[in-house]
PDBQT receptor file of N, H, CA, C and O in Angstrom, charges set to zero:
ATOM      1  N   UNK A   1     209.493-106.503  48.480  1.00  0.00    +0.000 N 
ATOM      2  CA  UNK A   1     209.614-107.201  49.735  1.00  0.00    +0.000 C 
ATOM      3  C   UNK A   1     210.885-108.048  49.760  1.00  0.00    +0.000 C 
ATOM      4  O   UNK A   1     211.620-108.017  50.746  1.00  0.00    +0.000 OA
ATOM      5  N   UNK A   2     211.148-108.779  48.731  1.00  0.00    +0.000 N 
ATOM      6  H   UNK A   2     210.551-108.805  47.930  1.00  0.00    +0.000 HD
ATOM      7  CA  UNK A   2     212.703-109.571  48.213  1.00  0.00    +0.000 C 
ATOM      8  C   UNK A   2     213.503-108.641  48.616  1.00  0.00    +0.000 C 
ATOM      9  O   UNK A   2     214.341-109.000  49.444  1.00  0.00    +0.000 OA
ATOM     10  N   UNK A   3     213.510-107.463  48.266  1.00  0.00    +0.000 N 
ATOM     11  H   UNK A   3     212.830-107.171  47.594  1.00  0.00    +0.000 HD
ATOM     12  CA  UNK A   3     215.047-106.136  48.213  1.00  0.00    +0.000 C 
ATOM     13  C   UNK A   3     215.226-106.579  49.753  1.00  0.00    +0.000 C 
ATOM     14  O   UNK A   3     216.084-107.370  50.143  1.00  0.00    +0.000 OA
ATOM     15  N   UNK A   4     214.198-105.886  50.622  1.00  0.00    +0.000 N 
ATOM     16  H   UNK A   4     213.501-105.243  50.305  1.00  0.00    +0.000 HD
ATOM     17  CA  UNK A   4     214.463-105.698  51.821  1.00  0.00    +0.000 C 
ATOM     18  C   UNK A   4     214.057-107.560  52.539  1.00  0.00    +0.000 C 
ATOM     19  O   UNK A   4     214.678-107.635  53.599  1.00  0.00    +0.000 OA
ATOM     20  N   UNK A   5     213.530-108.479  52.363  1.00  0.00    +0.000 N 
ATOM     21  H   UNK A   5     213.025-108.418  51.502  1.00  0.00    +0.000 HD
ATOM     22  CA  UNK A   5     214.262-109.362  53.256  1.00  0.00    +0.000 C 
ATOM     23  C   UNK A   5     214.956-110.209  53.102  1.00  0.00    +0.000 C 
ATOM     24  O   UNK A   5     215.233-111.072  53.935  1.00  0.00    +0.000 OA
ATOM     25  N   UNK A   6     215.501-110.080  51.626  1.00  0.00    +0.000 N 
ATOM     26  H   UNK A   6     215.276-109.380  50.950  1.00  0.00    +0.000 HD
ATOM     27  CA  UNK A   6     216.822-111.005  51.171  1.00  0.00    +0.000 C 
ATOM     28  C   UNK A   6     218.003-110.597  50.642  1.00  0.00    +0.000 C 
ATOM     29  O   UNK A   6     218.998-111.254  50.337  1.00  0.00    +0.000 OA
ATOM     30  N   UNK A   7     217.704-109.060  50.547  1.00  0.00    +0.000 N 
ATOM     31  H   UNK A   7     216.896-108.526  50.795  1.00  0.00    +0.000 HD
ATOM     32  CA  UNK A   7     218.982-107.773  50.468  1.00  0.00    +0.000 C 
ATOM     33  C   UNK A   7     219.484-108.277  49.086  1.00  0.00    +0.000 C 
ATOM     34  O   UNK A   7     220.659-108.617  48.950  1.00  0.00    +0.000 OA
ATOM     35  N   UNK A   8     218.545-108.326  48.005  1.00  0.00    +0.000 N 
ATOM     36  H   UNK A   8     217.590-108.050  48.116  1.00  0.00    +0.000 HD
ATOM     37  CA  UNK A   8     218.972-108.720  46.533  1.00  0.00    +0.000 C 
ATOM     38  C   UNK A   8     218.368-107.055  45.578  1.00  0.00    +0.000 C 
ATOM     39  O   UNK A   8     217.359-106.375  45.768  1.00  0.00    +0.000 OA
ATOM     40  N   UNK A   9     219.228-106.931  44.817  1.00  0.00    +0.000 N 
ATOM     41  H   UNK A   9     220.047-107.483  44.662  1.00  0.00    +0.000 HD
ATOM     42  CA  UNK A   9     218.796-106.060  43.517  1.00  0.00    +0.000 C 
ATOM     43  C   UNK A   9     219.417-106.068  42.423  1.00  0.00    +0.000 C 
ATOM     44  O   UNK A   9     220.001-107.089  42.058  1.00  0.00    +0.000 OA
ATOM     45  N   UNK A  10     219.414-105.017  41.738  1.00  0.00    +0.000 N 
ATOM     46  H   UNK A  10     218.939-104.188  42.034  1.00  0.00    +0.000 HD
ATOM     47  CA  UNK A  10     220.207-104.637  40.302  1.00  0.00    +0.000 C 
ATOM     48  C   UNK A  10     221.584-105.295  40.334  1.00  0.00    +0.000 C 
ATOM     49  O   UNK A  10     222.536-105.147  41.101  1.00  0.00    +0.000 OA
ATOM     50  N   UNK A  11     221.422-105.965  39.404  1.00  0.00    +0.000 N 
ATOM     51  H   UNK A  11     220.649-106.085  38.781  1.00  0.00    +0.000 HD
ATOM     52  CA  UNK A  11     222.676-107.079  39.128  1.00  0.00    +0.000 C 
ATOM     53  C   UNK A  11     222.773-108.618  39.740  1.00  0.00    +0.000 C 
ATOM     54  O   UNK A  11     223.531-109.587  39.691  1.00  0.00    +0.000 OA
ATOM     55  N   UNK A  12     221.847-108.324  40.189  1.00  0.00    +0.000 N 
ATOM     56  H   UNK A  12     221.231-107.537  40.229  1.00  0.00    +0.000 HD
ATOM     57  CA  UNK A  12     221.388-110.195  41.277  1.00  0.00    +0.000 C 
ATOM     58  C   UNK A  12     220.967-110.622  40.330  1.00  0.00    +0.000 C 
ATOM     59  O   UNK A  12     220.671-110.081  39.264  1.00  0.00    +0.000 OA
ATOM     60  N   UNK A  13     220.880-112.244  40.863  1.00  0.00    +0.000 N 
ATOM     61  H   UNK A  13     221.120-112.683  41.728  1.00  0.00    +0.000 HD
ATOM     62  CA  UNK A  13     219.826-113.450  39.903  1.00  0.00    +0.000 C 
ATOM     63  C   UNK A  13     219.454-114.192  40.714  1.00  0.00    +0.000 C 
ATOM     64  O   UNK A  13     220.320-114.872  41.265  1.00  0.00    +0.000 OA
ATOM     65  N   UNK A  14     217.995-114.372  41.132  1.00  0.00    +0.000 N 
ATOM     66  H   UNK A  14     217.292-113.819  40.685  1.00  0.00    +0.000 HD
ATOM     67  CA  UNK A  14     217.162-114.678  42.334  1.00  0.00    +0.000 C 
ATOM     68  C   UNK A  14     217.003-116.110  41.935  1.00  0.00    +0.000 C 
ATOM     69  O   UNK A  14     216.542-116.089  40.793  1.00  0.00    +0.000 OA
ATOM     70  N   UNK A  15     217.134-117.100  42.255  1.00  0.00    +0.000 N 
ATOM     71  H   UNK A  15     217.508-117.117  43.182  1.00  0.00    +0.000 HD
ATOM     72  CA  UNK A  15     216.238-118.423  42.272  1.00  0.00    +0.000 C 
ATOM     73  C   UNK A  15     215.782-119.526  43.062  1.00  0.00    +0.000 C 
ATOM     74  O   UNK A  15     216.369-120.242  43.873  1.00  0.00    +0.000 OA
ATOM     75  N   UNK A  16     214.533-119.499  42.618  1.00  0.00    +0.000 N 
ATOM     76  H   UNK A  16     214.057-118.917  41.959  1.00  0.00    +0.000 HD
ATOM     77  CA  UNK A  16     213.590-120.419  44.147  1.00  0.00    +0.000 C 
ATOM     78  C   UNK A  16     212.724-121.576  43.709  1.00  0.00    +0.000 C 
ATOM     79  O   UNK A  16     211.667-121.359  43.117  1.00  0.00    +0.000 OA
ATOM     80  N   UNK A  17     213.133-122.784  43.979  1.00  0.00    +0.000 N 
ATOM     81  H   UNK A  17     213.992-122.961  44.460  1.00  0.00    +0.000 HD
ATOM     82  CA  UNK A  17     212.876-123.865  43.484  1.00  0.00    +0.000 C 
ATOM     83  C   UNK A  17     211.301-124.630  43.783  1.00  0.00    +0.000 C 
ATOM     84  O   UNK A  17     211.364-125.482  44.669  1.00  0.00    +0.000 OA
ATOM     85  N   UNK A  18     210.493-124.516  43.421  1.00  0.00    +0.000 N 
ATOM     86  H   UNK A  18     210.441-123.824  42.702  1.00  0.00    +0.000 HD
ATOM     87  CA  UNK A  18     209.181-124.768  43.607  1.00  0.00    +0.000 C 
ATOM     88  C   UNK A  18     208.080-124.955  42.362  1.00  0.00    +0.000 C 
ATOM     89  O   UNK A  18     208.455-124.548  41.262  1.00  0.00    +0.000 OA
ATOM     90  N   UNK A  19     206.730-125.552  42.461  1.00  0.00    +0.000 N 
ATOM     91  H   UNK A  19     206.426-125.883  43.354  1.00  0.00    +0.000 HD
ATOM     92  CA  UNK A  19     206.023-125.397  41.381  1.00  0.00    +0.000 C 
ATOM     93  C   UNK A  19     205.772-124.278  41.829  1.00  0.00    +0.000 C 
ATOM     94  O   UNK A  19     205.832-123.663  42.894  1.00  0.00    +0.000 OA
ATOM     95  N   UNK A  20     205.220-124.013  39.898  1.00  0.00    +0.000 N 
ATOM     96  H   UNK A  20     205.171-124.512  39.033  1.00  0.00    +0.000 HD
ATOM     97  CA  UNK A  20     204.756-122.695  39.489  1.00  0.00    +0.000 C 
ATOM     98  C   UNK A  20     203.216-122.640  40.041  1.00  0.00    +0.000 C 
ATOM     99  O   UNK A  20     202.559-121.786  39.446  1.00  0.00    +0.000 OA
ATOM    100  N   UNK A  21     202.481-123.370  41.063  1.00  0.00    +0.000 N 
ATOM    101  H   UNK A  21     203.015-124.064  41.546  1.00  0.00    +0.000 HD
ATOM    102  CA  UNK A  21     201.239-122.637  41.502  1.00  0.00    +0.000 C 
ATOM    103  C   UNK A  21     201.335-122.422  42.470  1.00  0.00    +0.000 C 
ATOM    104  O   UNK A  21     200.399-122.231  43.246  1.00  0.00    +0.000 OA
ATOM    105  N   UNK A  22     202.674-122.378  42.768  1.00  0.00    +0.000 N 
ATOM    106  H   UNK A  22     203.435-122.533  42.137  1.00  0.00    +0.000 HD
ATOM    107  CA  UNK A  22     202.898-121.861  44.761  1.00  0.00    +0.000 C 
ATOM    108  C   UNK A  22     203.246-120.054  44.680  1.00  0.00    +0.000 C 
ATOM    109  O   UNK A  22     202.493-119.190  44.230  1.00  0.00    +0.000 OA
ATOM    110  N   UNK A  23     204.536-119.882  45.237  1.00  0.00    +0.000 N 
ATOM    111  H   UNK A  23     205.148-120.584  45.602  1.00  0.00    +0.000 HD
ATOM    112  CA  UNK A  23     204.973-118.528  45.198  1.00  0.00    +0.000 C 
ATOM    113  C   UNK A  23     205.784-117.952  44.576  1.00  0.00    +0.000 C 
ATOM    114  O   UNK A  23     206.408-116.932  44.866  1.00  0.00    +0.000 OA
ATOM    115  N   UNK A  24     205.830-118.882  43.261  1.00  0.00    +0.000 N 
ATOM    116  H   UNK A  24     205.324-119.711  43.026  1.00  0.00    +0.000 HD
ATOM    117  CA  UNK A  24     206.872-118.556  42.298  1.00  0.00    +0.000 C 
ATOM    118  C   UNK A  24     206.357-116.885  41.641  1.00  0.00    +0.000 C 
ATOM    119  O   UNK A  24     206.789-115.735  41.715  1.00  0.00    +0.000 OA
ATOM    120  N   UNK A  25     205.532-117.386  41.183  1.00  0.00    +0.000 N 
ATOM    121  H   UNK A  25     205.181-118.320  41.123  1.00  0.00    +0.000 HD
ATOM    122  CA  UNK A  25     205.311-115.858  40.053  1.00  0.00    +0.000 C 
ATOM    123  C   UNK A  25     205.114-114.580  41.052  1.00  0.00    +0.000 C 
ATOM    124  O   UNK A  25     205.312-113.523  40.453  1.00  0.00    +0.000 OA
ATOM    125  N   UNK A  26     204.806-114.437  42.294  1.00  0.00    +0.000 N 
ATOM    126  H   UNK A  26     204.646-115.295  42.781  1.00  0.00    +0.000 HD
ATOM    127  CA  UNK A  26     205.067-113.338  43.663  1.00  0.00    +0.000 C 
ATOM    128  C   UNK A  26     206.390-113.229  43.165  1.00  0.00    +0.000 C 
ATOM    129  O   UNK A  26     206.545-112.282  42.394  1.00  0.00    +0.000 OA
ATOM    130  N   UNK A  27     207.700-114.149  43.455  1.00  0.00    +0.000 N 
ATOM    131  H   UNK A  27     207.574-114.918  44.081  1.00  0.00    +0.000 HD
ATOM    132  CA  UNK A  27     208.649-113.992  43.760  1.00  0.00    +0.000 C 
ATOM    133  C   UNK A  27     209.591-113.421  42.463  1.00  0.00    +0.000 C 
ATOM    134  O   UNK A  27     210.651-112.801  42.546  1.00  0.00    +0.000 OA
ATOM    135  N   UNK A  28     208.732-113.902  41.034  1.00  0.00    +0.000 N 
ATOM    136  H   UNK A  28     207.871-114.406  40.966  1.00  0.00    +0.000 HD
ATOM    137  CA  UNK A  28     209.533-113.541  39.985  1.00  0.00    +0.000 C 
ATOM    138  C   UNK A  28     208.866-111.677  40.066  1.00  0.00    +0.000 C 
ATOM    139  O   UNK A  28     209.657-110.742  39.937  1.00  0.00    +0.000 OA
ATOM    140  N   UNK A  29     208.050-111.552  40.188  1.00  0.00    +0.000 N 
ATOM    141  H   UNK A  29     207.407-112.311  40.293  1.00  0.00    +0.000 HD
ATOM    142  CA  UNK A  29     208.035-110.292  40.024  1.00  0.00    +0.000 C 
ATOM    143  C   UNK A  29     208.564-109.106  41.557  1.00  0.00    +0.000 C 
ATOM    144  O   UNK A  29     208.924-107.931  41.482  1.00  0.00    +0.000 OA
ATOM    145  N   UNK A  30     208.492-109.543  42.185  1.00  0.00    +0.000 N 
ATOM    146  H   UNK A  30     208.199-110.497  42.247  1.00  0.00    +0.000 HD
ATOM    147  CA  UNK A  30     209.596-109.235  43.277  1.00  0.00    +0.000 C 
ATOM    148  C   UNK A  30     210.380-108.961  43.100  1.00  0.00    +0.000 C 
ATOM    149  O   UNK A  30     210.596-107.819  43.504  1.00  0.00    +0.000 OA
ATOM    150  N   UNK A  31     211.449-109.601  42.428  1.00  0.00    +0.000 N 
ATOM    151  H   UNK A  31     211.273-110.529  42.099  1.00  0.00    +0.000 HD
ATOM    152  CA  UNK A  31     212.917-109.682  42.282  1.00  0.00    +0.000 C 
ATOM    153  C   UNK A  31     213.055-108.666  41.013  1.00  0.00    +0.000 C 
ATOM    154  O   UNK A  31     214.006-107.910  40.815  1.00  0.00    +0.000 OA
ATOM    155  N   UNK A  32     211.690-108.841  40.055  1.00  0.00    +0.000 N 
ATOM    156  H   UNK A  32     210.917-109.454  40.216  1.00  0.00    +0.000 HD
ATOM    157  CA  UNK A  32     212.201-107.967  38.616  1.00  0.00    +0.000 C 
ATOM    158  C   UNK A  32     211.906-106.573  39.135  1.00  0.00    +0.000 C 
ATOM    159  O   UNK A  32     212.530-105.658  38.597  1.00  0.00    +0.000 OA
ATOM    160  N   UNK A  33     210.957-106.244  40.201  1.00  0.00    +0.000 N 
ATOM    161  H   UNK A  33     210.450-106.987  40.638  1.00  0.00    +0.000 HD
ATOM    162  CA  UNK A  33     210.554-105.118  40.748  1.00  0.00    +0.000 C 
ATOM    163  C   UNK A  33     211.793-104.623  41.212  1.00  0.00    +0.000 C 
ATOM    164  O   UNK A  33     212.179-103.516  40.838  1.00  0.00    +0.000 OA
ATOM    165  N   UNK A  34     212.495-105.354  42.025  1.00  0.00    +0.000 N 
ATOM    166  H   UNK A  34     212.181-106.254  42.329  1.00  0.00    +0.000 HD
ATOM    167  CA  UNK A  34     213.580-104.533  42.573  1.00  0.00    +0.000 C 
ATOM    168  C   UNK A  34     214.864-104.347  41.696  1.00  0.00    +0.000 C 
ATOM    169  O   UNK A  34     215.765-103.661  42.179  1.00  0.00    +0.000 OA
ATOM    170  N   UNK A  35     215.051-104.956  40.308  1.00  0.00    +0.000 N 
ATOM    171  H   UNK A  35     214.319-105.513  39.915  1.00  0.00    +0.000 HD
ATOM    172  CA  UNK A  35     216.059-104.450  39.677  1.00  0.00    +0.000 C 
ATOM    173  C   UNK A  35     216.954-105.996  39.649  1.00  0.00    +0.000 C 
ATOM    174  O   UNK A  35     218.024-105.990  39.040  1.00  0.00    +0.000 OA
ATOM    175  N   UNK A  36     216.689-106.737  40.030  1.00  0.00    +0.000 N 
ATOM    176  H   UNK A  36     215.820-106.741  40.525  1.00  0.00    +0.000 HD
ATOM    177  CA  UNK A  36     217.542-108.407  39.782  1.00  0.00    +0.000 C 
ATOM    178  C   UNK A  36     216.274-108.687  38.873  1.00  0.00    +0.000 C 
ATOM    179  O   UNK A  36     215.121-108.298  38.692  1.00  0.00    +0.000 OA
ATOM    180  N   UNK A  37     217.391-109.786  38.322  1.00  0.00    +0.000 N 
ATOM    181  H   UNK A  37     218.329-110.102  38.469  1.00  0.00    +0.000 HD
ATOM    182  CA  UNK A  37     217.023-110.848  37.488  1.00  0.00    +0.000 C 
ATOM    183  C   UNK A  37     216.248-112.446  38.074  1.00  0.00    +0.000 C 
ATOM    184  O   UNK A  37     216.246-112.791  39.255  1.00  0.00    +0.000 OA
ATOM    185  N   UNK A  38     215.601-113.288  36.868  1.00  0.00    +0.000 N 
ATOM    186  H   UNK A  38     215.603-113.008  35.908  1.00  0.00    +0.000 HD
ATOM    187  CA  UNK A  38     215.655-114.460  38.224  1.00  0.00    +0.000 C 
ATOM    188  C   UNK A  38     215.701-115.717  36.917  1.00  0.00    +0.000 C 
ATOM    189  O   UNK A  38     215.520-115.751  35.700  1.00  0.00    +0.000 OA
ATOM    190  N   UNK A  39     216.014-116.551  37.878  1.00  0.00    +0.000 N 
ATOM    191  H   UNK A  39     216.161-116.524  38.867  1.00  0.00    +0.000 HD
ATOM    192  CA  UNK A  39     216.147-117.826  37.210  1.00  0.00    +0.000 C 
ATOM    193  C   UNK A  39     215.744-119.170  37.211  1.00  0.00    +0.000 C 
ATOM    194  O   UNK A  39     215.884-119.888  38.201  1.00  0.00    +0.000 OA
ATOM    195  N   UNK A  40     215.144-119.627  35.926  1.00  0.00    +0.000 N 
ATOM    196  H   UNK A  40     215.030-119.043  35.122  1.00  0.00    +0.000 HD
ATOM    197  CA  UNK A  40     213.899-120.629  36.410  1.00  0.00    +0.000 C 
ATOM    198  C   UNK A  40     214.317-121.735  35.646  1.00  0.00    +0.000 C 
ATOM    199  O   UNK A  40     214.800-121.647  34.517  1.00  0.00    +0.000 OA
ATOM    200  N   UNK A  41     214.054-123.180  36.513  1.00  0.00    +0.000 N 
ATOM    201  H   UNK A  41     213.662-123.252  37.431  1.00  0.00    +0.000 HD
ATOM    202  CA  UNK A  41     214.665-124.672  35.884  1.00  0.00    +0.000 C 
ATOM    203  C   UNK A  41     212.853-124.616  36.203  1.00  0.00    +0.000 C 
ATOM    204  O   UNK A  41     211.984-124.313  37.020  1.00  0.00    +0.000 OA
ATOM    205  N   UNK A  42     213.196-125.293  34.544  1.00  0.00    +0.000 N 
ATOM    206  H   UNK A  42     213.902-125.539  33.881  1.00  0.00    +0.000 HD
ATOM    207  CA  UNK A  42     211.750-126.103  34.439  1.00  0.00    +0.000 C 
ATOM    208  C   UNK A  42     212.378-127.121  33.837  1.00  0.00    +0.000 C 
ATOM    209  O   UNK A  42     213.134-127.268  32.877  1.00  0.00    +0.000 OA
ATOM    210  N   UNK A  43     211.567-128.176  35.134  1.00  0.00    +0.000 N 
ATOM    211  H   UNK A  43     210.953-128.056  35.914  1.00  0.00    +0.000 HD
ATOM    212  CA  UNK A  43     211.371-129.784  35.145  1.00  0.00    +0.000 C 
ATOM    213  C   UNK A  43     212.266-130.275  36.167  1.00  0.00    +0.000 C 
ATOM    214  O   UNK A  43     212.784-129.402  36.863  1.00  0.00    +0.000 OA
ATOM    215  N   UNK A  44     212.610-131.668  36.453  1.00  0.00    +0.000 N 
ATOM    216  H   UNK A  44     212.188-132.378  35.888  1.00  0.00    +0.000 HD
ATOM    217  CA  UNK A  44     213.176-132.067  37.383  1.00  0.00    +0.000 C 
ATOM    218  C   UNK A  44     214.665-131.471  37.940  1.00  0.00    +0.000 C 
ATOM    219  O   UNK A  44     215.651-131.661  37.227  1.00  0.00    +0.000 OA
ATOM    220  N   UNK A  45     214.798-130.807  39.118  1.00  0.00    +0.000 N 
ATOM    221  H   UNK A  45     213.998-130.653  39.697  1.00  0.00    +0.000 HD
ATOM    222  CA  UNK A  45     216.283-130.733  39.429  1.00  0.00    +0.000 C 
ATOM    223  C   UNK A  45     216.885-131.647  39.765  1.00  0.00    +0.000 C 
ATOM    224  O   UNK A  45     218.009-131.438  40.222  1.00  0.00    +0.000 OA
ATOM    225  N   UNK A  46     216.479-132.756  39.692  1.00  0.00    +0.000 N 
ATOM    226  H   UNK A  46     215.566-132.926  39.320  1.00  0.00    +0.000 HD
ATOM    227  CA  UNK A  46     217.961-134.080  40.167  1.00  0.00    +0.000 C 
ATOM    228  C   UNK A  46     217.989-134.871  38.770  1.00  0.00    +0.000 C 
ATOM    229  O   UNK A  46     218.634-135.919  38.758  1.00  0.00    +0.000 OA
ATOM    230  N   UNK A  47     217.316-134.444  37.537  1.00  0.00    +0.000 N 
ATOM    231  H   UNK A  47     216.792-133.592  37.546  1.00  0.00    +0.000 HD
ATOM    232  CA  UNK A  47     217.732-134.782  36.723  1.00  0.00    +0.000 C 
ATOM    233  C   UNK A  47     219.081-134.365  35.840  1.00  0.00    +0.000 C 
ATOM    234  O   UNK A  47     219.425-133.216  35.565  1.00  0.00    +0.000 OA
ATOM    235  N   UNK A  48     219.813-135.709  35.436  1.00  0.00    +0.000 N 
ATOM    236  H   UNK A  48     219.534-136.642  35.659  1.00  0.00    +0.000 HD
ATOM    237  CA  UNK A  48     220.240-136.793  35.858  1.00  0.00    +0.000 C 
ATOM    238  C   UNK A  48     220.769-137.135  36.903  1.00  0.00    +0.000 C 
ATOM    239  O   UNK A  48     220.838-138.345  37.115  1.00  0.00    +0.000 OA
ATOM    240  N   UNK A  49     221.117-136.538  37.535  1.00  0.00    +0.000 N 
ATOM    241  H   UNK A  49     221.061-135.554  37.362  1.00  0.00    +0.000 HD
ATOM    242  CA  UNK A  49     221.943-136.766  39.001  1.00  0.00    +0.000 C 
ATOM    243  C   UNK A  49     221.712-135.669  39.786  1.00  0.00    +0.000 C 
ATOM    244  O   UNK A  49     221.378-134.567  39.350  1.00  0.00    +0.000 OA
ATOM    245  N   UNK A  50     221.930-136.023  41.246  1.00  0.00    +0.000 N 
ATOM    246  H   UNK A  50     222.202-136.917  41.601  1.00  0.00    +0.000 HD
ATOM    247  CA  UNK A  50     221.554-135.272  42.299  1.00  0.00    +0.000 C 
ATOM    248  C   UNK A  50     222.666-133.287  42.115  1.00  0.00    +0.000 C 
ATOM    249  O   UNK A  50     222.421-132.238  42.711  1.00  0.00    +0.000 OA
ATOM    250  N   UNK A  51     223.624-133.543  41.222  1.00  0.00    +0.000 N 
ATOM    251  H   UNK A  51     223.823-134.395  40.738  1.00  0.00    +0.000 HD
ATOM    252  CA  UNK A  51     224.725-132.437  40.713  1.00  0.00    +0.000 C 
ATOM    253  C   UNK A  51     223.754-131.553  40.002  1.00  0.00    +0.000 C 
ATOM    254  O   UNK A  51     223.832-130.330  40.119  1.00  0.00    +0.000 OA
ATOM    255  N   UNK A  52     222.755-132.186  39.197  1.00  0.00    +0.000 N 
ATOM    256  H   UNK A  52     222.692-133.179  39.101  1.00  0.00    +0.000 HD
ATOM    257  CA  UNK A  52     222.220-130.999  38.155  1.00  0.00    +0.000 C 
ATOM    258  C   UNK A  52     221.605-129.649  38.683  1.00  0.00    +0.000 C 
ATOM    259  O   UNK A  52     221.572-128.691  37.911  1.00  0.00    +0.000 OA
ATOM    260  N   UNK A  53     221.112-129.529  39.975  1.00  0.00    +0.000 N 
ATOM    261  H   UNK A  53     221.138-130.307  40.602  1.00  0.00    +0.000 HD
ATOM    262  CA  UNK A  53     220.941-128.417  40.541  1.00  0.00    +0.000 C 
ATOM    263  C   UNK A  53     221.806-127.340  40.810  1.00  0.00    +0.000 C 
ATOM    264  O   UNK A  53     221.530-126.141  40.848  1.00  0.00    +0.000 OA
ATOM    265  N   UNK A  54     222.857-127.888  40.987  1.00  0.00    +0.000 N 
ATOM    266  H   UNK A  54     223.081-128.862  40.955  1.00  0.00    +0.000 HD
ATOM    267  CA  UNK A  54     223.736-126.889  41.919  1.00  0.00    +0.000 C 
ATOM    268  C   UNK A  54     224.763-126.679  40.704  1.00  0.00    +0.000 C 
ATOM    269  O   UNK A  54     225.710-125.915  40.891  1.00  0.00    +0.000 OA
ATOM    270  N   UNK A  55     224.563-127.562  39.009  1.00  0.00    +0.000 N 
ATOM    271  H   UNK A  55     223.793-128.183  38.858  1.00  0.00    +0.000 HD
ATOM    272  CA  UNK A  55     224.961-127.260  37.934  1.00  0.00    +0.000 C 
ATOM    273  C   UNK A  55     224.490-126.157  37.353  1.00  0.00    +0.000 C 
ATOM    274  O   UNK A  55     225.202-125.345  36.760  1.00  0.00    +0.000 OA
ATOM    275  N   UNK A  56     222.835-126.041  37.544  1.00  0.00    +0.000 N 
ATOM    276  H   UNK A  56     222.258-126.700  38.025  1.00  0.00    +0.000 HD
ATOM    277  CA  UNK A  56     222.091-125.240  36.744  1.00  0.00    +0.000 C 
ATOM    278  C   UNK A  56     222.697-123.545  37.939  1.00  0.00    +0.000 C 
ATOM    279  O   UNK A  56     222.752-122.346  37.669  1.00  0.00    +0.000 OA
ATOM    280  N   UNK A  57     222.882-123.991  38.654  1.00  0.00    +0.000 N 
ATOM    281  H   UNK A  57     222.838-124.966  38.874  1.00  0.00    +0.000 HD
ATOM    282  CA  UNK A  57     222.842-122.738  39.634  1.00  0.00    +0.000 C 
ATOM    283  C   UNK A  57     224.539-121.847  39.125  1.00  0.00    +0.000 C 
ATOM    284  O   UNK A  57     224.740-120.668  38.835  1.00  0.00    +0.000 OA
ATOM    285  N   UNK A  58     225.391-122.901  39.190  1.00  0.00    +0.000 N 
ATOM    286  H   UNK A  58     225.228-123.859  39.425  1.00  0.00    +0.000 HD
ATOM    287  CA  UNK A  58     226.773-122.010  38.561  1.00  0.00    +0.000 C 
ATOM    288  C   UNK A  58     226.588-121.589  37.177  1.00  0.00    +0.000 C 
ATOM    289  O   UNK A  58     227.018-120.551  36.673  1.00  0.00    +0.000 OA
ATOM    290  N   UNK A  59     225.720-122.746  36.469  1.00  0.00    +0.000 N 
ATOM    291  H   UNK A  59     225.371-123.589  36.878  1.00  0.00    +0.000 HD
ATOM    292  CA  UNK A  59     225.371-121.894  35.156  1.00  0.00    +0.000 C 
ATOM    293  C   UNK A  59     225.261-120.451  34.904  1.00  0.00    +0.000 C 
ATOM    294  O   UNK A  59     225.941-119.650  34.262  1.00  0.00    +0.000 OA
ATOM    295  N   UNK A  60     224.031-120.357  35.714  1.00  0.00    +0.000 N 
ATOM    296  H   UNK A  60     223.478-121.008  36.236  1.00  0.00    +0.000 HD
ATOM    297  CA  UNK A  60     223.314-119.281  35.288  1.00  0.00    +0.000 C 
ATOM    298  C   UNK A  60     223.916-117.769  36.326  1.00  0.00    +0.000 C 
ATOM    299  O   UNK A  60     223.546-116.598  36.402  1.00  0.00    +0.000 OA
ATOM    300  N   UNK A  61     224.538-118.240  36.707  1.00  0.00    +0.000 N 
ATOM    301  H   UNK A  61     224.839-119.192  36.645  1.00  0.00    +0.000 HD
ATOM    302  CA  UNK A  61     225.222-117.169  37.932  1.00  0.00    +0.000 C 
ATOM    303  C   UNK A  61     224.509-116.166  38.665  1.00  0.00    +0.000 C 
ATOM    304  O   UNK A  61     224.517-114.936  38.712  1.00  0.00    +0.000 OA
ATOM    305  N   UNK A  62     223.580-117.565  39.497  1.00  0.00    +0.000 N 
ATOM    306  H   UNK A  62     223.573-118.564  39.459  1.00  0.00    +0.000 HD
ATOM    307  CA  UNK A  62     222.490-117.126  40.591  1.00  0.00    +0.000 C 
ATOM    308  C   UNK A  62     223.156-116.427  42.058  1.00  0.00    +0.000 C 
ATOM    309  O   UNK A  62     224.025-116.983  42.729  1.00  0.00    +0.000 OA
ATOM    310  N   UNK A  63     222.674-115.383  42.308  1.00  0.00    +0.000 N 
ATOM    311  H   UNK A  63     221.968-114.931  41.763  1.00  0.00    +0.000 HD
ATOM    312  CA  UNK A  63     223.656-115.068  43.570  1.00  0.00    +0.000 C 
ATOM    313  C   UNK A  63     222.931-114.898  44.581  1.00  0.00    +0.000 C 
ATOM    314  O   UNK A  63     223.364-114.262  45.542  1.00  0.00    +0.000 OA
ATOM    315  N   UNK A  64     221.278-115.602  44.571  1.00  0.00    +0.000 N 
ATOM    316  H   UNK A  64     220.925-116.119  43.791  1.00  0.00    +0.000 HD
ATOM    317  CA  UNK A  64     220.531-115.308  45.629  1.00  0.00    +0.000 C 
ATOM    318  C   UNK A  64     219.616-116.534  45.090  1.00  0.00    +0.000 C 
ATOM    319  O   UNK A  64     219.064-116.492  43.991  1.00  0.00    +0.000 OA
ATOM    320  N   UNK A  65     219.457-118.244  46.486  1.00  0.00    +0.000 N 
ATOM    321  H   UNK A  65     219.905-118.278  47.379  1.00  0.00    +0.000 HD
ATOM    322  CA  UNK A  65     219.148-118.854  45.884  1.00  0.00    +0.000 C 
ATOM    323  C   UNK A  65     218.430-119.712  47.290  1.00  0.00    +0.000 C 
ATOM    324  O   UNK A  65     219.087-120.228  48.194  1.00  0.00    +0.000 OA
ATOM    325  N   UNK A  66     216.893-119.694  47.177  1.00  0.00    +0.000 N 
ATOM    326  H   UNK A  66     216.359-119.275  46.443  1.00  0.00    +0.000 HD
ATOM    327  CA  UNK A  66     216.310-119.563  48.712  1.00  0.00    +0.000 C 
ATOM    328  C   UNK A  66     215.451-121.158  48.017  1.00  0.00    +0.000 C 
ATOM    329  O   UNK A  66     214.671-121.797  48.723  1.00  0.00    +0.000 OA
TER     330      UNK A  66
């Protein structure tokens, strides 16, 4: 369902910021279904500063990030 309504696959890195009892684990297997990768921050994203998100995101070289 990811492929077709967020136009991600093979060679993507999906990441979606939420607890893990919402729609995370749908979405991780979504994304591995269609051939992307995905990428998961566990624990606070504004830790230490409001930058560490959008740090962790160039990190990991997310190219689909909802």
């Amino acid at each position: 369902m990811g492929a077709l309504m967020q136009d991600f696959g093979p060679g993507d890195r999906y990441f979606f910021f939420s607890t893990t009892a919402r729609m995370v684990w749908n979405r991780v297997v979504a994304s591995l279904l269609s051939g992307a990768g995905f990428a998961i921050l566990d624990g606070d994203p504004t830790y230490p500063n409001l930058a560490a998100h959008c740090k962790f995101v160039a990190e990991t070289g997310v190219t689909h990030w909802v």
